[in-house]
C-alpha positions as CSV (number, residue, x, y, z in Angstrom):
1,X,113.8,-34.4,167.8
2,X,114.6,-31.3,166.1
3,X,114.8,-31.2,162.4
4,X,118.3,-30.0,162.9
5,X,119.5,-33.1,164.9
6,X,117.2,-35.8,162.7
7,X,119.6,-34.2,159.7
8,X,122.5,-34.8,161.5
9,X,121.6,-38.1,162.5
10,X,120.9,-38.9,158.7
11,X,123.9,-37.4,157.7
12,X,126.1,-39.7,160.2
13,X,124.4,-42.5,159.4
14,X,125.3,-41.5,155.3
15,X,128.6,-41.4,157.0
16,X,128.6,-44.6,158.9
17,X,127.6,-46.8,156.0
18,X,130.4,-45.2,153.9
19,X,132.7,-46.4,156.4
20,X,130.8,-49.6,156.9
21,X,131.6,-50.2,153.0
22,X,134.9,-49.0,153.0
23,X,135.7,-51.5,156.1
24,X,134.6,-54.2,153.6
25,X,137.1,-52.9,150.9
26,X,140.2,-52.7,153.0
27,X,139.5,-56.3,154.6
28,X,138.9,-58.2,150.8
29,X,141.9,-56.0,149.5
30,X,144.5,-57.2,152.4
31,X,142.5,-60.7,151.7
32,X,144.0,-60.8,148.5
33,X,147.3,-59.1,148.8
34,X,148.3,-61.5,151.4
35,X,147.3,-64.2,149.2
36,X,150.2,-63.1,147.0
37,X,152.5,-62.6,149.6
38,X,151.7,-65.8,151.0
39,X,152.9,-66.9,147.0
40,X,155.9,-64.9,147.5
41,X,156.8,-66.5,150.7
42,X,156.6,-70.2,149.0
43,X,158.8,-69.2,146.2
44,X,161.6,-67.5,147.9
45,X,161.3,-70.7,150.1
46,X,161.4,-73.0,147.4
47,X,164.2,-71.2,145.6
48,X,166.0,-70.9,149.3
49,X,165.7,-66.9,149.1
50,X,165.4,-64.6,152.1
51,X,162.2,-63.8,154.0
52,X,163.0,-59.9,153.4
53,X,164.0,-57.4,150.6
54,X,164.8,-54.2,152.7
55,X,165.5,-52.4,149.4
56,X,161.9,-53.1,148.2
57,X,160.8,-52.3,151.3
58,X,162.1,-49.3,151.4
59,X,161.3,-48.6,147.8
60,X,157.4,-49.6,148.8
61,X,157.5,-47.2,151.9
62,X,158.3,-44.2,150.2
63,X,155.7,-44.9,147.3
64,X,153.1,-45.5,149.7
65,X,154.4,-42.2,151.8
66,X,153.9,-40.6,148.5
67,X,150.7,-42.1,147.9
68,X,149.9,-41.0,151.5
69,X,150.2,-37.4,151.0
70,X,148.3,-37.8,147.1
71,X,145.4,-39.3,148.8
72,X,145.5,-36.6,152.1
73,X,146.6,-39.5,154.3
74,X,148.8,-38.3,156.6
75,X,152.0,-40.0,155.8
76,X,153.2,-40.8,159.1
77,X,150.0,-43.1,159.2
78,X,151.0,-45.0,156.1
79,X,154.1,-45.6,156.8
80,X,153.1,-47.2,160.2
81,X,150.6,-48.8,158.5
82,X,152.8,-50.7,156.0
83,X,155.8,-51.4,158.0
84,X,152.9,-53.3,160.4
85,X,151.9,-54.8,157.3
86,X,155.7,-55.4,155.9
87,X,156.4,-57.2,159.1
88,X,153.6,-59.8,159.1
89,X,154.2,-60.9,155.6
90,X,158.3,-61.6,156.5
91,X,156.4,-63.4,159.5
92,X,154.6,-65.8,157.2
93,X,157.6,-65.9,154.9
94,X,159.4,-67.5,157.7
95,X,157.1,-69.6,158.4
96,X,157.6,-71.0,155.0
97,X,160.8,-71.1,155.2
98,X,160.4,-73.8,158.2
C-alpha cells in the first residue's frame, strides 16, 4: 500500500468514526424528543385536544428550514426530514387518543 492510499484510508476511517458518533447523537436526541412528544400526545388526549397543530407545524418547518440553511443543510432535506418526523409523532398522538 502506498503511503498515499494508507493516508487516505486513515483519513476515512477519522471520517467514519465521526459519523459512527454522530449516528449515536441523532438516535439518543430523537430518543428523547419523542419522549416528549409522546407527553404531548397524553396531554392533548387527556385534555381531548387534537393530534395536530398545523400552525406550529408550520411555524417549526420554517425554523428548521432556516436552521437548515445556518447549518449548510440543504433545506429541502430538512424539511423532508421533519414533516417525516411531524407525521409519526401525530401517529402516536392518535394512538393516545384511542
Amino acid at each position: 500500500m502506498t503511503d498515499t492510499v494508507q493516508r487516505a484510508s486513515e483519513i476515512l476511517k477519522e471520517h467514519r468514526d465521526s459519523i459512527d458518533r454522530l449516528d449515536a447523537i441523532l438516535v439518543y436526541t430523537l430518543g428523547e424528543r419523542f419522549k416528549h412528544t409522546q407527553a404531548v400526545g397524553k396531554l392533548k388526549a387527556i385534555h381531548d385536544l387534537p393530534p395536530s397543530d398545523p400552525s406550529r407545524e408550520a411555524d417549526q418547518i420554517t425554523r428548521l428550514e432556516d436552521l437548515a440553511k445556518q447549518a449548510d443543510l440543504d433545506p429541502v432535506f430538512a424539511k423532508k426530514f421533519l414533516n417525516f418526523i411531524i407525521n409519526e409523532v401525530i401517529q402516536h398522538h392518535k394512538q393516545h387518543q384511542s
